[in-house]
C-alpha positions in Angstrom: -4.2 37.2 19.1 -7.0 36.4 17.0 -5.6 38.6 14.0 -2.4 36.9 14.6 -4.0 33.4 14.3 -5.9 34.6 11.2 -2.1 35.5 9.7 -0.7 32.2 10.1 -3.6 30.1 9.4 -3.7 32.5 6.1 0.2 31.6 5.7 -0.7 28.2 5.7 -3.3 27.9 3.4 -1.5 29.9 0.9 1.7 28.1 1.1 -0.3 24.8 0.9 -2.1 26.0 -2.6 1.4 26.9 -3.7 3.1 24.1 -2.8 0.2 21.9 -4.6 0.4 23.6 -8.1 3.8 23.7 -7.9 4.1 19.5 -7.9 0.8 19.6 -10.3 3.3 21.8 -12.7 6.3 20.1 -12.1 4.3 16.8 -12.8 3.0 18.2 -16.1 6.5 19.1 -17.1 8.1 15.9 -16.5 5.4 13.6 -18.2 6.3 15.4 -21.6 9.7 15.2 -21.7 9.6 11.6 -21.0 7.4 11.7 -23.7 6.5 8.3 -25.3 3.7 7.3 -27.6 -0.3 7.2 -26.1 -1.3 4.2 -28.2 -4.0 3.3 -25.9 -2.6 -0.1 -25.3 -2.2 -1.8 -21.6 1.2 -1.4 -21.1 0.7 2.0 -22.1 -1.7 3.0 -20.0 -0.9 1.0 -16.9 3.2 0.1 -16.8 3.8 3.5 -18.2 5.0 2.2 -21.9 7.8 0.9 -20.2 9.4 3.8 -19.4 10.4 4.7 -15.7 14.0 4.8 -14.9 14.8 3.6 -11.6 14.6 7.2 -9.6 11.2 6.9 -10.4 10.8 3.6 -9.8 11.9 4.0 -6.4 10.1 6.8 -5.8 6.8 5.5 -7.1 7.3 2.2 -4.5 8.2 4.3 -1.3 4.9 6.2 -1.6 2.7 3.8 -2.5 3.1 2.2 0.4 4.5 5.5 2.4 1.1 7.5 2.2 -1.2 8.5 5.4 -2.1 4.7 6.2 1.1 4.6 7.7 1.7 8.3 8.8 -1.3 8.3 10.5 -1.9 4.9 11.1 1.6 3.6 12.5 1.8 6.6 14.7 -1.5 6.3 16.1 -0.4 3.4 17.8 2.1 5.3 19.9 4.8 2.9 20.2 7.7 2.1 18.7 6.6 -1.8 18.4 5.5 -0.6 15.0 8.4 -0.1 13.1 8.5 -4.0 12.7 6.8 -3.3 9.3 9.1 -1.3 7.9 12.1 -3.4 8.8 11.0 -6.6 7.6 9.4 -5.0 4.4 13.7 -4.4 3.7 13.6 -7.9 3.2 10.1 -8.2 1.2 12.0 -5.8 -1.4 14.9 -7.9 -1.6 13.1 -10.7 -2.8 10.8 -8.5 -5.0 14.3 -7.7 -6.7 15.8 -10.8 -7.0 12.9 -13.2 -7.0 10.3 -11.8 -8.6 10.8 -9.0 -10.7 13.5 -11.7 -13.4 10.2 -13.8 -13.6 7.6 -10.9 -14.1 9.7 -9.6 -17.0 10.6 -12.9 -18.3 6.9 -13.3 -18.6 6.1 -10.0 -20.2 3.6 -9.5 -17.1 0.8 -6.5 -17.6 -0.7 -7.6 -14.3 0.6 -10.2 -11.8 -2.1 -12.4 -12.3 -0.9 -13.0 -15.8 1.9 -15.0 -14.1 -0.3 -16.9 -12.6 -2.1 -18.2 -16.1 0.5 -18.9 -17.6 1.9 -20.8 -14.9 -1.4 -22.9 -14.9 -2.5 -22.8 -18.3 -6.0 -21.7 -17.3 -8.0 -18.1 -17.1 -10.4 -19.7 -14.3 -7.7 -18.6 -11.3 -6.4 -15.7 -13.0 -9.9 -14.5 -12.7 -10.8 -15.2 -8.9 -7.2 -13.7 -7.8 -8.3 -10.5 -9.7 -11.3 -10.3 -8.5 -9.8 -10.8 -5.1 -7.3 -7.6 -5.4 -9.7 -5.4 -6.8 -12.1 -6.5 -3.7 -9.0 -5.3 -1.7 -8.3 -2.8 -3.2 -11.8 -0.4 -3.7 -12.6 -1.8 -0.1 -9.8 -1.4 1.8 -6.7 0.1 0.5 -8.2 3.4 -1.6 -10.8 4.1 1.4 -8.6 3.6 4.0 -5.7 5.6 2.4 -8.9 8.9 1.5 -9.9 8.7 5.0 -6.4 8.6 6.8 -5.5 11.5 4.6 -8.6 13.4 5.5 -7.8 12.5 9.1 -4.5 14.3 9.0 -5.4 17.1 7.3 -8.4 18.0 9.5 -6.2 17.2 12.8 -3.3 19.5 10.9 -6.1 22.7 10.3 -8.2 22.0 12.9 -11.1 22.0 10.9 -14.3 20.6 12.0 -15.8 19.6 8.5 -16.1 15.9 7.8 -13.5 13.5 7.2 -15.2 12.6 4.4 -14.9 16.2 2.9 -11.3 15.9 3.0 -11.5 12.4 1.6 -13.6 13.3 -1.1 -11.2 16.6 -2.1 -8.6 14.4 -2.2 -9.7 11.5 -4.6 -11.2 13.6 -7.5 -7.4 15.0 -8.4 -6.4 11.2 -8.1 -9.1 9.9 -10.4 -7.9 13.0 -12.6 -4.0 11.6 -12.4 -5.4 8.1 -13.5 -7.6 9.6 -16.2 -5.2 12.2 -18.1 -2.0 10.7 -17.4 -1.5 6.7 -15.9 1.1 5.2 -14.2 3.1 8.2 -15.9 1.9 10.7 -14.1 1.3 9.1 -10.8 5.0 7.5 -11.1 6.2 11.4 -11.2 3.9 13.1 -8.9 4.4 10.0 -6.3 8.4 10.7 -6.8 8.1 14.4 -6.4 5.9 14.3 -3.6 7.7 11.6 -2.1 11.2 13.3 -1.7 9.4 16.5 0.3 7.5 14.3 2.5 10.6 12.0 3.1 12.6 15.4 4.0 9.9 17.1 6.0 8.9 14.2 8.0 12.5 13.5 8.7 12.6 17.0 10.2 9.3 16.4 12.3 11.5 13.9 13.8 13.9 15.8 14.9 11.9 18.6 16.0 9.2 16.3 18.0 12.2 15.0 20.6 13.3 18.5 20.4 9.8 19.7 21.7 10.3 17.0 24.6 13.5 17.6 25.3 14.7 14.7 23.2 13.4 12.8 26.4 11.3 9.6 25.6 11.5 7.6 28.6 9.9 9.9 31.2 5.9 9.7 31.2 6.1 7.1 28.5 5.1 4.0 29.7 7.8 1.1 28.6 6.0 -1.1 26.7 5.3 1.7 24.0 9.3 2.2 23.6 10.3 -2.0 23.5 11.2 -3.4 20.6 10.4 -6.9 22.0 6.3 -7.1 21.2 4.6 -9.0 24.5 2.4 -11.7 23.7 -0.8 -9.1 23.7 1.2 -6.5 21.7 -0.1 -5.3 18.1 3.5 -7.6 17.3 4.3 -10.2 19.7 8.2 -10.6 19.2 7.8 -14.4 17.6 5.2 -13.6 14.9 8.5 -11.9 13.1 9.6 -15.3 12.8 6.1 -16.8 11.4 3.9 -15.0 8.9 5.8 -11.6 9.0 8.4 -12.9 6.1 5.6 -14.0 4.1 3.1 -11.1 4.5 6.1 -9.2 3.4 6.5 -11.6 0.7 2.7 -11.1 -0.7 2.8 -7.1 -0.4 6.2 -6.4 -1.8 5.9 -9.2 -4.9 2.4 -10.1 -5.7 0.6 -6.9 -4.8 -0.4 -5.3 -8.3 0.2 -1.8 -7.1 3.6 -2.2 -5.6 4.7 -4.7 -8.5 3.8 -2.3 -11.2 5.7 0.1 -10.6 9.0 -2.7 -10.9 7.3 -4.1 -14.0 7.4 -0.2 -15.7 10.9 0.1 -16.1 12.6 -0.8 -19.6 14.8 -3.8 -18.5 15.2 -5.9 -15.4 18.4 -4.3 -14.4 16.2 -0.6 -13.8 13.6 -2.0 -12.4 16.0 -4.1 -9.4 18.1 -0.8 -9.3 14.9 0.9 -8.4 13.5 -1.8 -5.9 16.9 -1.6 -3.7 16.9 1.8 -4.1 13.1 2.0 -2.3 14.4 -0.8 0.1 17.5 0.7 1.4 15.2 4.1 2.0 13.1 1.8 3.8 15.6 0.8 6.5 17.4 4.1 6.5 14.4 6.5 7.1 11.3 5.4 7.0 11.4 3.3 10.7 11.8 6.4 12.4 9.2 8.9 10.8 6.5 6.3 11.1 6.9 5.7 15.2 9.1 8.4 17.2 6.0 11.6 16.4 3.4 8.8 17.8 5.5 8.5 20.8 6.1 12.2 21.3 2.6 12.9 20.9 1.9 10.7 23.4 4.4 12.4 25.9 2.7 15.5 24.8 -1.1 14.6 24.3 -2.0 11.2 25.9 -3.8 8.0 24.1 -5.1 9.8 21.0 -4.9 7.2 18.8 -4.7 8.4 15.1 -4.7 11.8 15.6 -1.4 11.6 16.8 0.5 12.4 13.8 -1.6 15.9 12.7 -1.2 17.1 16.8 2.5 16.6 16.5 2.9 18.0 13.1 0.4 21.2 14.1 2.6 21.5 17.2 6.2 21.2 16.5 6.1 22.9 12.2 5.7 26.8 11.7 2.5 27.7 9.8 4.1 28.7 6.4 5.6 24.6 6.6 3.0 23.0 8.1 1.4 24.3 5.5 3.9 22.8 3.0 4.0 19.8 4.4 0.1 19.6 4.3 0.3 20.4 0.3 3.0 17.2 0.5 1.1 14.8 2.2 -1.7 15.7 -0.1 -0.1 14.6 -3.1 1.2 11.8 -1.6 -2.5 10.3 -0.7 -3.2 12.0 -4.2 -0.9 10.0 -5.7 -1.1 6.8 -3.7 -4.8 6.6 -4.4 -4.1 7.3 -8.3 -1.6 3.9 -8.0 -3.8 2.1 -6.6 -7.2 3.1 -8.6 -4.4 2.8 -12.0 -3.7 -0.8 -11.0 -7.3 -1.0 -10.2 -8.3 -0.2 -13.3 -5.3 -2.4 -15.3 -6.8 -5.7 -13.4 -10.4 -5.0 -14.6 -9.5 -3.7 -18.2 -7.5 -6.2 -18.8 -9.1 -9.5 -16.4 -13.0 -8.9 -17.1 -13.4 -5.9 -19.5 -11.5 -8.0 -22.0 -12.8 -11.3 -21.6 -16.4 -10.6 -20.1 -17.4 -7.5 -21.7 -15.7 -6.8 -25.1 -12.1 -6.6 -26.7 -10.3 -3.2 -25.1 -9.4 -1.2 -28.0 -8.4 2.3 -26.7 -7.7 1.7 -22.7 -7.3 5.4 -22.3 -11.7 5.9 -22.6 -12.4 2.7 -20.5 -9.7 4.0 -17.7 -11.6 7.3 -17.7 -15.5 5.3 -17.1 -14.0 3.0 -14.9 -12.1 5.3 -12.5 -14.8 7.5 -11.8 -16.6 4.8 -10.8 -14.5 3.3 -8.4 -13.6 6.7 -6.8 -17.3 7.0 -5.8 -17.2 3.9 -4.4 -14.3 4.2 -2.6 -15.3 7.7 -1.3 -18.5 6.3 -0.4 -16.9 3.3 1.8 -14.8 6.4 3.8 -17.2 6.2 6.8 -16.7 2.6 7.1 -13.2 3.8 8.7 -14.3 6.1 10.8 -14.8 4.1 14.0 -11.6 2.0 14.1 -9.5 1.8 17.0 -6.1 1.6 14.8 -6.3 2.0 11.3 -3.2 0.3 10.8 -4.3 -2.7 12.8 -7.4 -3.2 11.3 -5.8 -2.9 7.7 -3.3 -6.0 8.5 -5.9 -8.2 9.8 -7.8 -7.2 7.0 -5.1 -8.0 4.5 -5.4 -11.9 5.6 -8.4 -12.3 4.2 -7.1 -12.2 0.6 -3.4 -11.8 1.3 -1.8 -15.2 2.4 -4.4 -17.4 -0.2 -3.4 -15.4 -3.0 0.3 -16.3 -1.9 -0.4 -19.4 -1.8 -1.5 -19.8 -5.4 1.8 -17.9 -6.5 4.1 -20.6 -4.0 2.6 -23.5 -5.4 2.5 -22.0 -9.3 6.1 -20.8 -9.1 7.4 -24.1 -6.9 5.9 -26.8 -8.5 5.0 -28.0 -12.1 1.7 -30.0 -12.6 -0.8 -28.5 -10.5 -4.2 -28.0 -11.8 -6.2 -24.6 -12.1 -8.8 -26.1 -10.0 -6.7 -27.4 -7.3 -5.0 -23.8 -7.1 -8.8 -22.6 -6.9 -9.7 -24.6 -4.3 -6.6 -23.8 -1.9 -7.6 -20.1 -2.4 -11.1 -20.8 -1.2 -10.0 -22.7 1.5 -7.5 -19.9 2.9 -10.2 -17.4 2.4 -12.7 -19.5 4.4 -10.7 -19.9 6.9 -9.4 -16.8 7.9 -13.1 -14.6 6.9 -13.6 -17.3 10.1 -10.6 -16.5 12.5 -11.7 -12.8 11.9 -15.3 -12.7 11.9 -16.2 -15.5 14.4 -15.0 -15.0 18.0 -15.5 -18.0 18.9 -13.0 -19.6 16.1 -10.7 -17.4 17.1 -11.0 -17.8 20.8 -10.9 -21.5 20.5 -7.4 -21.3 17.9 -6.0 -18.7 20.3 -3.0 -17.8 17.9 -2.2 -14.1 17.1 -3.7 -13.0 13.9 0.1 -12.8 12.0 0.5 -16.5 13.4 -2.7 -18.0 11.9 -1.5 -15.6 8.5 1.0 -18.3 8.6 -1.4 -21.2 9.3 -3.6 -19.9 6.7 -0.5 -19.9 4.2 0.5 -23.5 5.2 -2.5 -24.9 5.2 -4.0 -23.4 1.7 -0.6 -24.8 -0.4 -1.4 -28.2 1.3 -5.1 -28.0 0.4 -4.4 -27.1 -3.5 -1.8 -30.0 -3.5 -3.7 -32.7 -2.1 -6.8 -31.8 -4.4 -4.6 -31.8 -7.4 -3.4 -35.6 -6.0 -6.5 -36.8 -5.0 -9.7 -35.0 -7.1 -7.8 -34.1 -10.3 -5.4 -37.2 -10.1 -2.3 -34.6 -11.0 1.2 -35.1 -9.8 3.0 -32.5 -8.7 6.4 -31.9 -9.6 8.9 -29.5 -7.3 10.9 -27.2 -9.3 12.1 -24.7 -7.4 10.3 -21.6 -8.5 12.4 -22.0 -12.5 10.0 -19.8 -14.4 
C-alpha cells in the first residue's frame, strides 16, 4: 500500500515537471517565431509590439480572468448560484468588443488610463486612476490569485507545507515571464496553458457527476443547486439587474489587464475577433467547470469551503493527470500573475516612472527592477488571504472599492464633453469614500441595508452625479452629452 502510494505520488510529480517544461518550451518556441523587434519601447514591452493574432488574444483573456481565483474560489462556494459571473461577463465582452476596443485603438491607448487624459485634457486623473489599479492590483488581484493557486496545489498533493510556499514557487517564474519576455510571452504561455486547463477541467466535470452517480439533488441541499439567488445569497436574483451589468462593464473594458490583451492585436478587427472568441468560451464552458466540482465535492466532502476544487480533482483524476493538470493550473496562475504584474508594471512605467522619476528609455531594465519588487510584495500580502471565508466573495466586495468610481470617470469622460479633470477627481473620491464605508463600517452598512452588488450600483450612480454637479457648480463647466463619440 504504501509502496503503491509512493508510485503514484512519484507518477504525479514527474508528469507534473514534464508537463511544465514542456509549456515553458513550447512558450520559448512560439515567442521567436513571432519574432518582432525588442526596441524597449511601451508598446513593445507591454501590448506585445502589436502583435497577437486573435487565437492569442482570446486565449490570453480567458485565463486572465480563468486562473485559481475562480477555480478555487467559485467552487468553494459550493453552489451553482455562482455561475452568474460568468454569464453576465458574456455580455461585459460584447461591449468590450464593440464599445471599447474601436475607441482604445482610435486612441492609440498604451494603458486605459491614457483614454482617460485625453478625454479630459489633464494628467491629474490619469494619475489617481493609476494609482488606483496598481493599488488593486499588487493588493488584491496578484496575492489573491498566488495564494489560491497555492491552495489548490497543496489540497491536490496533500502537502502540509505553507500556502505561502506554494505561492512563492509560483510567482518567481511569473516575475521571470514579465522580465525575459512581456505580454509576448505571457500572451503564449496563458494560451497554451489555457487550452489544457479548459480540456481537463471540462473532463473533471464529467468525471465528478460520474463519481456521484451524476446525482446532484440527493444530500445537496436546494438552495446550493437554484439559480434564483435568495435575498441572503452571495447573488440575490435582482442584483443581476443592478450593478451586475456594470461591474461586468468595469472588469471586461476598463481593467488594464484584461484590456491589454484586446489593445495587442495589430488592428481592431483581431482584437474584436479575439474578444468574441474569449466570450463565446465563456458561455459555452466556463459556467460549468467553475460550479458543478464545488457541488460534487460537497455531496462527497461537506462545507469545505475552498478546498473543494483540489478534493474533487485529487479524487475523481488518475495520478499521472492529476498530475498534468497540476503542471496546467500552474502555468495558468503562472501566467495570470505575469498579466497582471506586466500590466502592473506598464501603468507605473509609463504613469509615474515617466513623469515622476525620469524619461523611460529602455522599458525592458525598469520592467526587470520593478517586477521583482512587486512580486515580493505581493508574495508578502499572501497571508492576508489566508483566513477568508470565500475568496471569491471577499475579491468582489473588494473590487468596489476602486471598481465602480473608476467607471464612473470613464461614463462621464466617454458620455459627455466639458467636464473638468477636477470634477472627474472629485466623483472618484467620493465613490471611493463611500463604499471604503459600506465595507469597513458595519454600522453604514447596517443602516443602508442594500446587498453589496446593489450599493456597487449606488456607488456608480451617485459618483457620475457628484463629478457632474462639481463641474456645474465649483468649476462653472457645462456639460455637454455626446453619446460616448470618441
Amino acid at each position: 500500500m504504501i509502496d503503491t502510494a509512493i508510485s503514484a505520488g512519484g507518477a504525479q510529480i514527474a508528469v507534473c515537471v514534464a508537463v511544465s517544461l514542456l509549456i515553458v518550451l513550447a512558450t520559448v518556441w512560439k515567442v521567436r517565431s513571432v519574432g518582432g523587434g525588442h526596441d524597449g519601447s511601451g508598446q513593445d514591452v507591454f501590448l506585445a509590439g502589436k502583435s497577437l493574432s486573435w487565437p492569442f488574444v482570446a486565449g490570453a483573456i480567458t485565463i486572465t480572468n480563468l486562473s485559481t481565483d475562480q477555480l478555487v474560489g467559485m467552487n468553494g462556494n459550493q453552489m451553482l448560484l455562482l455561475a452568474w459571473w460568468e454569464l453576465a461577463g458574456f455580455v461585459g465582452l460584447l461591449i468590450l468588443a464593440f464599445v471599447f476596443v474601436p475607441i482604445y485603438y482610435r486612441h492609440n491607448c498604451t494603458t486605459v488610463t491614457e483614454l482617460l487624459e485625453r478625454r479630459y485634457e489633464g494628467r491629474g486623473l490619469r494619475t489617481l486612476i493609476s494609482a488606483m489599479f496598481l493599488f488593486g492590483m499588487l493588493l488584491i488581484y496578484v496575492p489573491a490569485g498566488l495564494y489560491s493557486g497555492g491552495l489548490f496545489l497543496k489540497s491536490l498533493f496533500g502537502s502540509e507545507l505553507p500556502v505561502v510556499l506554494f505561492g512563492a514557487l509560483l510567482a518567481i517564474p511569473a516575475a521571470a515571464y514579465t522580465i525575459m519576455g512581456g505580454l509576448r510571452a505571457v500572451a503564449v504561455v496563458e494560451t497554451f496553458a489555457g487550452i489544457g486547463v479548459l480540456a481537463i477541467a471540462a473532463l473533471i466535470v464529467v468525471l465528478a457527476l460520474n463519481a456521484v452517480g451524476w446525482d446532484l439533488t440527493t444530500g445537496v441541499p436546494p438552495e446550493r443547486l437554484t439559480m434564483i439567488g435568495a435575498p441572503d445569497s452571495p447573488i440575490p436574483f435582482h442584483t443581476l439587474f443592478t450593478g451586475m451589468l456594470f461591474i461586468q462593464i468595469y472588469y471586461w473594458s476598463t481593467n488594464q489587464p484584461i484590456t491589454q490583451k484586446a489593445m495587442a492585436a495589430p488592428t481592431v478587427r483581431e482584437a474584436q475577433k479575439g474578444v468574441l472568441a474569449a466570450a463565446v468560451v465563456r458561455l459555452l464552458v466556463i459556467p460549468a467547470v467553475v460550479v458543478i466540482p464545488g457541488v460534487v465535492a460537497y455531496k462527497l466532502f461537506g462545507d469545505v469551503n475552498d478546498a473543494a476544487y483540489g478534493k474533487v480533482v485529487a479524487a475523481v483524476l488518475p495520478p499521472w493527470l492529476s498530475g498534468a493538470f497540476a503542471a496546467l493550473i500552474a502555468a495558468a496562475v503562472i501566467a495570470h500573475t505575469a498579466a497582471v504584474l506586466n500590466a502592473a508594471v506598464g501603468l507605473y512605467s509609463v504613469d509615474f516612472h515617466d513623469r515622476f522619476v525620469s524619461k523611460v528609455r529602455d522599458h525592458w531594465r525598469l520592467a526587470a527592477v520593478v517586477s521583482t519588487l512587486f512580486t515580493l510584495s505581493s508574495i508578502a500580502m499572501i497571508p492576508v488571504f489566508q483566513n477568508a471565508d470565500s475568496i471569491i466573495n471577499l475579491l468582489q466586495q473588494l473590487n468596489g472599492l476602486s471598481s465602480m468610481p473608476i467607471l464612473s470617470a470613464f461614463i462621464v469622460g466617454l458620455l459627455f464633453n466639458g467636464v473638468r479633470a477636477e470634477a472627474a477627481i472629485a466623483g472618484v473620491l467620493w465613490g471611493l469614500g463611500l463604499y471604503a464605508a459600506f465595507t469597513f463600517a458595519p454600522a453604514f452598512a447596517a443602516l443602508v441595508g442594500l446587498h453589496y452588488i446593489d450599493f456597487m450600483l449606488v456607488t456608480l450612480v451617485t459618483s457620475v452625479l457628484v463629478a457632474l454637479i462639481a463641474n456645474r457648480l465649483v468649476w462653472g463647466g457645462r456639460a455637454r452629452l455626446v453619446w460616448g463619440r470618441g
